[in-house]
C-alpha positions as a Markdown table, in Angstrom:
| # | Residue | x | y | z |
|---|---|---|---|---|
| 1 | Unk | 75.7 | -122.3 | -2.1 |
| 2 | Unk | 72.2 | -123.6 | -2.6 |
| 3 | Unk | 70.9 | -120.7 | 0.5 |
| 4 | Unk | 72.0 | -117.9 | -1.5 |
| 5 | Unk | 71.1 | -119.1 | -5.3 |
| 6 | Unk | 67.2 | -119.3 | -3.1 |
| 7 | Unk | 68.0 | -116.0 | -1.4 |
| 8 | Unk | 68.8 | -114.2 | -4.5 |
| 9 | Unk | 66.1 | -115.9 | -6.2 |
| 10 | Unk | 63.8 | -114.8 | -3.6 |
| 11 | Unk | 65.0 | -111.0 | -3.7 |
| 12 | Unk | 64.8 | -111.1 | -7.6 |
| 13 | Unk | 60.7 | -112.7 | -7.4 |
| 14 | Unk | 60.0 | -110.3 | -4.7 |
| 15 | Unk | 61.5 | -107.0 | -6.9 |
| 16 | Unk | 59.6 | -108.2 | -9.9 |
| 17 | Unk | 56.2 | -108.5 | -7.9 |
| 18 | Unk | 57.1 | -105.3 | -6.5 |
| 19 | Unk | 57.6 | -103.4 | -9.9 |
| 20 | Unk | 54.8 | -105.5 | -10.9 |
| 21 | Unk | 52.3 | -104.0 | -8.3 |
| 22 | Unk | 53.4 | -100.5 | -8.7 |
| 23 | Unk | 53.3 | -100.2 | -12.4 |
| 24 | Unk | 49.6 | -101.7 | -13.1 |
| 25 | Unk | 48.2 | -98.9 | -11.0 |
| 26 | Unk | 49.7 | -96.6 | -13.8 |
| 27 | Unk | 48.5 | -98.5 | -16.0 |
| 28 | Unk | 45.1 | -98.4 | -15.3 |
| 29 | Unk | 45.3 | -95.0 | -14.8 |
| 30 | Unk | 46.6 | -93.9 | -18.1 |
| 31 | Unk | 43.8 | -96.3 | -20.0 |
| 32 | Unk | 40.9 | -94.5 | -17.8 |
| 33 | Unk | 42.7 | -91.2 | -18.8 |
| 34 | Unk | 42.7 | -92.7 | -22.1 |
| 35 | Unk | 38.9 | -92.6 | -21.8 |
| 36 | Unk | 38.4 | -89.0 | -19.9 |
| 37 | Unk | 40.1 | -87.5 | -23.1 |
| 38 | Unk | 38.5 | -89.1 | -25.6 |
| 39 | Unk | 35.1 | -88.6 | -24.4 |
| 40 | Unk | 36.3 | -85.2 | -23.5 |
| 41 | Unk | 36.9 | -84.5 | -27.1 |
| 42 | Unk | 33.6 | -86.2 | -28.4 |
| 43 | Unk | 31.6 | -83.7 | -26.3 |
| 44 | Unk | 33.9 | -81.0 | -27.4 |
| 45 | Unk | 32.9 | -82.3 | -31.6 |
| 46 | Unk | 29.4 | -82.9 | -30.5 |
| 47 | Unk | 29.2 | -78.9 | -29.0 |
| 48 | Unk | 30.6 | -77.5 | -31.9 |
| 49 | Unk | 28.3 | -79.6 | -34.3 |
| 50 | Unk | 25.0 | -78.3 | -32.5 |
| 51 | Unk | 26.7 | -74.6 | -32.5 |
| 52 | Unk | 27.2 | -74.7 | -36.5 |
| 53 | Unk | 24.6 | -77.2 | -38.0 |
| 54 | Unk | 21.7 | -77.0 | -35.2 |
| 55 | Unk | 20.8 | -79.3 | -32.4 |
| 56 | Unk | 19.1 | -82.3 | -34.5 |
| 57 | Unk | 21.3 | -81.8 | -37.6 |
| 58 | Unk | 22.8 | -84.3 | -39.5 |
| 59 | Unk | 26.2 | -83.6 | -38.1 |
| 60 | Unk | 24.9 | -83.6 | -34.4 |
| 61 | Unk | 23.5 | -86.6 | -34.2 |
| 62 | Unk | 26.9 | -88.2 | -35.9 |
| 63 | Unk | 28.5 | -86.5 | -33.3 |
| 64 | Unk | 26.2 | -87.9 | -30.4 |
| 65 | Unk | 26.4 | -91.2 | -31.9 |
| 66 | Unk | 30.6 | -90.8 | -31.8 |
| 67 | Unk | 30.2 | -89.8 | -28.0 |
| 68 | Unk | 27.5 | -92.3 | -26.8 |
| 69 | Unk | 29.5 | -94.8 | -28.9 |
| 70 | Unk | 32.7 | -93.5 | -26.7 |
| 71 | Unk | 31.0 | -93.4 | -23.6 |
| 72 | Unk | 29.7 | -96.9 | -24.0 |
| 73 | Unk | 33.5 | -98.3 | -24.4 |
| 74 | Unk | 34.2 | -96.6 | -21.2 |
| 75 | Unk | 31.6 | -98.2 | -19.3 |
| 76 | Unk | 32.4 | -101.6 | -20.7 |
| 77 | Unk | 36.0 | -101.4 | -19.7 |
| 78 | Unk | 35.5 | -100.2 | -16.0 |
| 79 | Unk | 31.8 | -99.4 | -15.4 |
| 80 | Unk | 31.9 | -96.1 | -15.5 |
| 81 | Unk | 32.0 | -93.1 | -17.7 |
| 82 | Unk | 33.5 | -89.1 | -17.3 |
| 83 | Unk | 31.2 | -87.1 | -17.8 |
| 84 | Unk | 33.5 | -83.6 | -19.5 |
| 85 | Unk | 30.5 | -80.6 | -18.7 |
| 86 | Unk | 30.5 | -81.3 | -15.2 |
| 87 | Unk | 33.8 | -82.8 | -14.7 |
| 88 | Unk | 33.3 | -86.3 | -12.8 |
| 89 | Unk | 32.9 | -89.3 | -13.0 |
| 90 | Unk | 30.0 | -91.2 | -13.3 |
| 91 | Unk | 28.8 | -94.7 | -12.1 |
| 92 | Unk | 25.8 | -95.2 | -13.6 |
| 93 | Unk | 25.0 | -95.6 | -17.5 |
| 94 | Unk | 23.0 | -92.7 | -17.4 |
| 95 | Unk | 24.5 | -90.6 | -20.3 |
| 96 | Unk | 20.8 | -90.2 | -22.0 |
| 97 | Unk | 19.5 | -88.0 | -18.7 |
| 98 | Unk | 22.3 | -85.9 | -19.3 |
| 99 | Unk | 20.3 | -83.3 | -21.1 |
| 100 | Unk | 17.6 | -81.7 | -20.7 |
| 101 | Unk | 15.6 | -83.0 | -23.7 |
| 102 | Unk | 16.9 | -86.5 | -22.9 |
| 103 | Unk | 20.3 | -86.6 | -25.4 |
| 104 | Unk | 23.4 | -84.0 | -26.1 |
């Protein structure tokens, strides 16, 4: 009686690690996705800022403050941010050099 209460307990911890190891992959993936899109759409706000108010607006530099501000969450979660314009991801903080006058 006692070999299969262990035996079944030992399936049961074994499925539950199982589901366990599977699902935080996922996870993870879905909060760095988390962080492709939003940066994604703080690039997109900070384009369309410089295309209606001017590169050194008001508006633009709120905007480049919202994306820096996003891109620095990023990198303090998994050291690394996505850069949208060229599509990858990037491993250094490096976001300043991304333009050429020093700042998007």
């Amino acid at each position: 009686m006692h070999f299969k209460i262990g035996k079944t307990f030992a399936a049961i911890a074994m499925a539950v690690a199982l589901i366990i190891f599977v699902a935080t992959p996922n996870a993870h993936a879905d909060d760095r996705s988390h962080c492709q899109h939003a940066i994604e759409k703080a690039e997109s706000r900070l384009d369309h800022a410089i295309a209606h108010n001017g590169e050194h607006s008001r508006e633009a530099e709120d905007r480049r403050r919202d994306l820096n501000a996003e891109r620095q969450r990023c990198w303090d979660q998994y050291h690394q941010w996505w850069n949208g314009h060229e599509h990858r991801g990037e491993t250094e903080q490096n976001w300043d050099n991304d333009h050429p006058n020093g700042n998007r």
